[in-house]
C-alpha positions in Angstrom: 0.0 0.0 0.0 1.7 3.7 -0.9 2.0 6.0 1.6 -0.1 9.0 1.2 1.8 12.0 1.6 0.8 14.8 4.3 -1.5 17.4 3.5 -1.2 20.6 4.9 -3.4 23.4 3.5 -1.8 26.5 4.8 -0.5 29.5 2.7 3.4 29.1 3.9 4.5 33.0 5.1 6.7 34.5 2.7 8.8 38.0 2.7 5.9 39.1 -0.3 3.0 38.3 1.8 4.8 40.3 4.5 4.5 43.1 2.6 0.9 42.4 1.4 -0.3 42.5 5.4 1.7 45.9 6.2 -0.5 46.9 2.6 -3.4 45.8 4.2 -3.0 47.4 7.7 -2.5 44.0 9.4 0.7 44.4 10.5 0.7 42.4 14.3 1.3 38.4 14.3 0.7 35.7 17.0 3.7 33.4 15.7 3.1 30.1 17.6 4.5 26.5 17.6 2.9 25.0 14.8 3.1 20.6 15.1 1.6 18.8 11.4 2.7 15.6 9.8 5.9 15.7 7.6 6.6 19.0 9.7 10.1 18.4 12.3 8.8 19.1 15.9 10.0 22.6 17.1 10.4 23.5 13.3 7.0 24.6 12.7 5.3 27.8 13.3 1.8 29.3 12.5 1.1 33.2 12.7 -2.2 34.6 12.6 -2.8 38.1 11.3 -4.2 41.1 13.2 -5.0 44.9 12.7 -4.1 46.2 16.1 -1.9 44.5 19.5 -4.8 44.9 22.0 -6.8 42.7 19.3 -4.4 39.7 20.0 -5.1 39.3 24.1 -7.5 36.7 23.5 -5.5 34.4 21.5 -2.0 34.8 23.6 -4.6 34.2 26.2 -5.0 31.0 25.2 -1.5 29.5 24.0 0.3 27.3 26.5 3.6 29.2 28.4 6.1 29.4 25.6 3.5 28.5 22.9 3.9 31.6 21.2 4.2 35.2 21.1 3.3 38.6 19.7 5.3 39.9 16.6 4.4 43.8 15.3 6.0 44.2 11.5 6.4 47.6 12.2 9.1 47.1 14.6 12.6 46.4 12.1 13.9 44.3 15.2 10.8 42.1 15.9 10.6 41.7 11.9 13.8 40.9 11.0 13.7 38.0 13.9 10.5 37.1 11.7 12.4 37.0 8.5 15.7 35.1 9.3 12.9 31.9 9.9 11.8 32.7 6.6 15.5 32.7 4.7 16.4 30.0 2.0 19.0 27.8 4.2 16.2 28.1 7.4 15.0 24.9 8.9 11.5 26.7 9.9 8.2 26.5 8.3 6.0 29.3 9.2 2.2 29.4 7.8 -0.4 32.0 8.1 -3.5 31.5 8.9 -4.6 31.9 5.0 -5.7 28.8 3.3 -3.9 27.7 0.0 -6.9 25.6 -1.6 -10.6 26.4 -1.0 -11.3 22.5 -0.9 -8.7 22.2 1.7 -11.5 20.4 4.4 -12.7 17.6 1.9 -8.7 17.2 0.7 -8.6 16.3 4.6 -11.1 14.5 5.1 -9.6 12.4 2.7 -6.1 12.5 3.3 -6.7 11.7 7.3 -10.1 9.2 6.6 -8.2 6.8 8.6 -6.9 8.4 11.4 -10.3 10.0 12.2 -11.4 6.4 12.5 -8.6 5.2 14.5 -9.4 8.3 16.7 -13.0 7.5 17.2 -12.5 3.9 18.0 -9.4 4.4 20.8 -10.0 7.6 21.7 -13.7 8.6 21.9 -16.9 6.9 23.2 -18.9 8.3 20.5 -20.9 6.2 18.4 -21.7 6.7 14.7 -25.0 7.1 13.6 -26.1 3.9 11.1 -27.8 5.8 8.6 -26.1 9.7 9.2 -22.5 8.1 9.5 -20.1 10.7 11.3 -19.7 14.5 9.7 -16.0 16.1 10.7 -16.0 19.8 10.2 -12.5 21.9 10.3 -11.9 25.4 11.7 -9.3 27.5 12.8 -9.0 28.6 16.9 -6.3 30.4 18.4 -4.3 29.4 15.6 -4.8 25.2 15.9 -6.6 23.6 13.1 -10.1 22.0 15.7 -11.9 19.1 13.9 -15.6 18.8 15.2 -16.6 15.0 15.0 -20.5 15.3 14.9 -22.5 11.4 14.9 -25.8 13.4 14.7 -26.5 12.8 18.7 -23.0 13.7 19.9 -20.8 16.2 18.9 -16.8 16.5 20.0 -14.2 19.1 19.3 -10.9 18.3 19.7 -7.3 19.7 18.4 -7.4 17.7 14.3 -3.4 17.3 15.7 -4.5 14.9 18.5 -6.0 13.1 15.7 -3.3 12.9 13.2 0.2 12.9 15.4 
């Protein structure tokens, strides 16, 4: 059986799009750990976009201690930090929280189709519905990718990296 390659569906953060988010007048970042298959742990990072720093408490609010941190592009000092995890020979990958296919849940759902299982089975007491079957819906919190698993009677959110790791 071939493997199936990972499939991550975020826009990876380049020095253009930088520039694109000063143009737009979103200029602070919550840069945060960032785990995904095919992704080296502690080499992955996620930033998600903001207009203004006071805007970002509830999100820092919820990272874990060390999780991640506040990065304003208008600062040269904060920015360049920003952009040497960007450069050609870096062993980083930072995403934004932008989405590089529009079909990026089904491409999921069918990429991980077996881990969801897995999950359900071990990890979950939920049971399927015979007829509805299980619906798993994908959104973005505090910059971690949430899978709700909904059976029609029960419904469970959980981090879609607890499912996939």
């Amino acid at each position: 059986m071939p493997l199936i390659q990972p499939y991550n569906p975020f826009e990876p953060l380049t020095v253009e799009r930088i520039q694109q988010l000063l143009l737009m007048g979103q200029p602070i970042l919550v840069v945060q750990r960032f785990q995904w298959p095919g992704i080296i742990n502690g080499a992955g990072f996620m930033a998600t976009r903001y207009s203004y720093p006071e805007d970002t408490v509830d999100h820092l609010a919820h990272l874990l201690p060390n999780e991640g941190k506040l990065v304003d592009l208008l600062q040269p000092l904060q920015r360049n930090k920003l952009l040497a995890l960007l450069g050609p020979h870096s062993t980083y990958h930072v995403y934004i929280d932008t989405l590089k296919d529009k079909h990026w849940a089904k491409q999921m759902q069918q990429v991980y189709a077996e881990d969801v299982r897995k999950y359900i089975r071990s990890q979950t007491r939920l049971k399927p519905d015979r007829d509805r079957g299980v619906d798993i819906n994908f959104h973005l919190r505090y910059g971690r990718v949430m899978a709700i698993i909904n059976t029609g009677t029960q419904q469970l959110d959980v981090p879609f990296y607890d499912i996939i790791k």
